[in-house]
N, C-alpha and C positions, 0 to 999 in steps of 0.2 A: 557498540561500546568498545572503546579499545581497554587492552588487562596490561595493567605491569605483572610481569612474572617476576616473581620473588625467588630466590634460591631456596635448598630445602634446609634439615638440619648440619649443622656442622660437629658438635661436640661427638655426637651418637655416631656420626660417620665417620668421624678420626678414630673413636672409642673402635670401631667394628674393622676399621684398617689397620688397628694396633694389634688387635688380639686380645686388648686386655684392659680394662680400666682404673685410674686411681683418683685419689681424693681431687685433686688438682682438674683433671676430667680434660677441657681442652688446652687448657693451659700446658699441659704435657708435651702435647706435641710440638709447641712453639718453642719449649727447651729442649728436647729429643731429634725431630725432627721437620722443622719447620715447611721443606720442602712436600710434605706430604698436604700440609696444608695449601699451598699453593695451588697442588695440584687437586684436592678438592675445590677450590673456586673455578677452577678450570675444567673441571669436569660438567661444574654446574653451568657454567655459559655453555658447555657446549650442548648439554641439555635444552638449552630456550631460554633459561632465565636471563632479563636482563640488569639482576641487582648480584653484587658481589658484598652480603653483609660480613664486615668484620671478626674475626676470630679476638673478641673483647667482651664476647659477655663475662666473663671471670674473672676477668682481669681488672680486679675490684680489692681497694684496701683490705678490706674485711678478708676477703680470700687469701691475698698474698701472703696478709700478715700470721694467720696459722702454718700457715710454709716457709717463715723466714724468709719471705723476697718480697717485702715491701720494696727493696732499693733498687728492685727492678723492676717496678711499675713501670715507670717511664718507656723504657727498652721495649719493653713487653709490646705497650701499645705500640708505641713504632713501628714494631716488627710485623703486628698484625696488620696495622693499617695497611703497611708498605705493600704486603704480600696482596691484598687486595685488589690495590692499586693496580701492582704489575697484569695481575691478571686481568683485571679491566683495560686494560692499555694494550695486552695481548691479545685478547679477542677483539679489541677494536673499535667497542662501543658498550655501553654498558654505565652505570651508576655504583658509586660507594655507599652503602649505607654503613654508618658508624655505631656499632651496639653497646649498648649500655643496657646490665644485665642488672638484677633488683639487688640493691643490700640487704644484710641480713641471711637473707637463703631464698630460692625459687620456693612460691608457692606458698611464701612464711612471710604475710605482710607484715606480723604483729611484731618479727624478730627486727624491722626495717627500723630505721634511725626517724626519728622527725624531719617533716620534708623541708625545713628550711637545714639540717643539718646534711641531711643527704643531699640539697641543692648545693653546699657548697664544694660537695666531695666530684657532685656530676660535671660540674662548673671546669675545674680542674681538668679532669678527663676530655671532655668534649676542647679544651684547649689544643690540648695534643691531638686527637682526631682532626680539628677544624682543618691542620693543615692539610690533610689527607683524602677527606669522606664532603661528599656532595650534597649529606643528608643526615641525620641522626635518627638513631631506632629505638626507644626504650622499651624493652621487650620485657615481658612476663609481671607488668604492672600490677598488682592483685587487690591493690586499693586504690583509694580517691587519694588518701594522701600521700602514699609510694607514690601515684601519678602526678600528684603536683611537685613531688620532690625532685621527678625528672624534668618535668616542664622549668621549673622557675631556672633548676641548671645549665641544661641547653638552652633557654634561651640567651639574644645580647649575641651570637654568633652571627647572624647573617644567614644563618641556615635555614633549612627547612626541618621539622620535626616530625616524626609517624610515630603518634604512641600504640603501643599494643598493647592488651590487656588481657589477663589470663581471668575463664572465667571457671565457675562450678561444673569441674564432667557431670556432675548429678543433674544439676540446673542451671543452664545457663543462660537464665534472666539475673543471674547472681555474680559476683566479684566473687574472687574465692574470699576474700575477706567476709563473705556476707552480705557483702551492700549492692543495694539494688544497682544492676549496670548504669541503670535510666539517668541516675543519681550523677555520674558525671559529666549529663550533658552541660550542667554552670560553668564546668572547669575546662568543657572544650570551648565554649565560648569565651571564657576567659584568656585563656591563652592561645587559643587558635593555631594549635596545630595542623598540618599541613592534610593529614591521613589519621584516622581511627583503624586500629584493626582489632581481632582477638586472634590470641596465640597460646601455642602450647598450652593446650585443652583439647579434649576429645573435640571430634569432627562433628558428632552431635552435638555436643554443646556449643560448637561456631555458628550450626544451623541455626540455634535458638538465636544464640548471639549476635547474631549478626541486623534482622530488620529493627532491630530496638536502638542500634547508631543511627539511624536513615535521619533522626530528626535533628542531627548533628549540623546537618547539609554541609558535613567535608566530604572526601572519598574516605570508602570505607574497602576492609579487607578482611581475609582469611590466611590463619598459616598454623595447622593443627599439629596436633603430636602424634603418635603412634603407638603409645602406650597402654597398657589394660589398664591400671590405675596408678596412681600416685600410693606410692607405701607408705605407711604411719610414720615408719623411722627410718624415710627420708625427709627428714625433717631439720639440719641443722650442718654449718661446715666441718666436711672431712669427711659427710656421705657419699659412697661410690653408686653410682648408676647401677651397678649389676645386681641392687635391688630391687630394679625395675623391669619390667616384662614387656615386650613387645606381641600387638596385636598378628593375630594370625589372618586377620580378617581384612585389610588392609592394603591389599595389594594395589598396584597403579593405576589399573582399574575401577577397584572400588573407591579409593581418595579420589579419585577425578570425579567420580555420580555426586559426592559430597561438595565437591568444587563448583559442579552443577548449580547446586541448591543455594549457593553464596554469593554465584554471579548473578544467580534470579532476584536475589536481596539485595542486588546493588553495587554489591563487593568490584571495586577495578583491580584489585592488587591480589592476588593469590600466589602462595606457598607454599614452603610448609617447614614442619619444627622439627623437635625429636624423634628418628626414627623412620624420616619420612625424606625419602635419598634418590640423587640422580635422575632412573626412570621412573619418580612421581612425577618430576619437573616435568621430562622429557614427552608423557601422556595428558598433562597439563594443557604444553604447549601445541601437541598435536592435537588435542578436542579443542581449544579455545583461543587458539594464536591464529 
């Protein structure tokens, strides 16, 4: 079975290279110091991964516009993309995947726009990727209809699409919205996505998660978080990460036994999300590259 390796998280690892977090999260860096970001993709190829996903999960109307830089959406994503690119061009080989991060808030289906209204927001965005990313990634999907509101977006590119889906740390036979995972297998037939994964969710919950895509018959993946739990009031834009706690348990050993468990389920694509940096990849790559 061969594995695409995925890079790990981006936002938590700029946050932990700063020293410091703000509302903005990685958006920060792209206005501060963009070069640091660079060199997190760089770091990550040299780990094993061979995807360099976008520094775009945030860089989302909904986001900008509480920070007064709507008018730099545009730039924004450019910026991100670019920095990708170069880094894939500098390692030499490697794939772009284009991130498209949920409206509303991570982990807040209910806050999310109707999926033909956030189709046309995605539509947009993935314009400005197309010329850039080899792939689109809509990560931390929490519902059936956040998931079709990415789908109907990217598609009409020519691309290839990987939806991710964030499910219940508690249960994860569940969306965090509640709905049965099972539930969107209509909507990968529908739109026929390239890849199924789940993301950012406990590493037990991808185990659960994970043999319940198999009857999708796409490729399926893993790319977990690192987190102890999700806070109450993380819950809505302009919340800082430093409400969130990182496992102690988790180290690159233990995420790869879990990684284990995913490729036995099928998974070709493994990762990882927030929290989960560099020598995850790098142990990844040496148990299963």
């Amino acid at each position: 079975m061969s594995i695409t390796f995925l890079d790990g998280g981006m936002g938590q690892e700029l946050v932990a290279r700063a020293g410091s977090s703000t509302s903005l999260w990685s958006v920060q860096a792209l206005l501060d110091n963009p070069e640091m970001v660079r060199s997190v993709h760089d770091e990550y190829f040299l780990s094993g991964a061979d995807v360099a996903t976008t520094n775009t999960y945030s860089i989302l109307p909904d986001r900008l516009e509480k920070h007064g830089l709507t008018d730099k959406l545009e730039e924004l994503q450019n910026l991100a993309c670019q920095l990708a690119v170069d880094a894939r061009d500098f390692n030499g080989k490697g794939i772009v995947a284009g991130s498209l991060g949920p409206q509303g808030f991570s982990y807040r289906p209910d806050l999310a726009p109707p999926a033909n209204v956030a189709a046309e927001i995605y539509s947009k965005l993935c314009k400005i990727q197309s010329n850039y990313v080899d792939v689109f990634i809509a990560e931390t999907m929490s519902s059936i209809d956040q998931a079709r509101g990415a789908l109907m977006g990217a598609s009409g590119f020519n691309k290839p699409i990987w939806l991710a889906l964030s499910v219940s740390d508690k249960d994860g036979t569940k969306l965090r919205s509640g709905e049965n995972i099972s539930d969107i297998l209509p909507l990968l037939n529908e739109y026929k996505p390239a890849a199924v994964l789940i993301n950012c969710s406990a590493p037990e919950a991808v185990s659960t998660a994970l043999p319940l895509l198999r009857e999708a018959k796409i490729p399926i993946g893993g790319y977990a978080n690192g987190f102890v739990e999700i806070a109450k009031d993380f819950n809505k834009i302009g919340a800082t990460v430093d409400m969130l706690k990182s496992r102690s348990d988790l180290n690159p050993e233990e995420y790869a036994n879990f990684a284990k468990d995913w490729i036995n389920s099928g998974a070709t694509l493994i990762g990882g999300c927030c929290e989960v940096g560099p020598a995850h990849i790098a142990e990844l790559k040496r148990k299963f590259g």
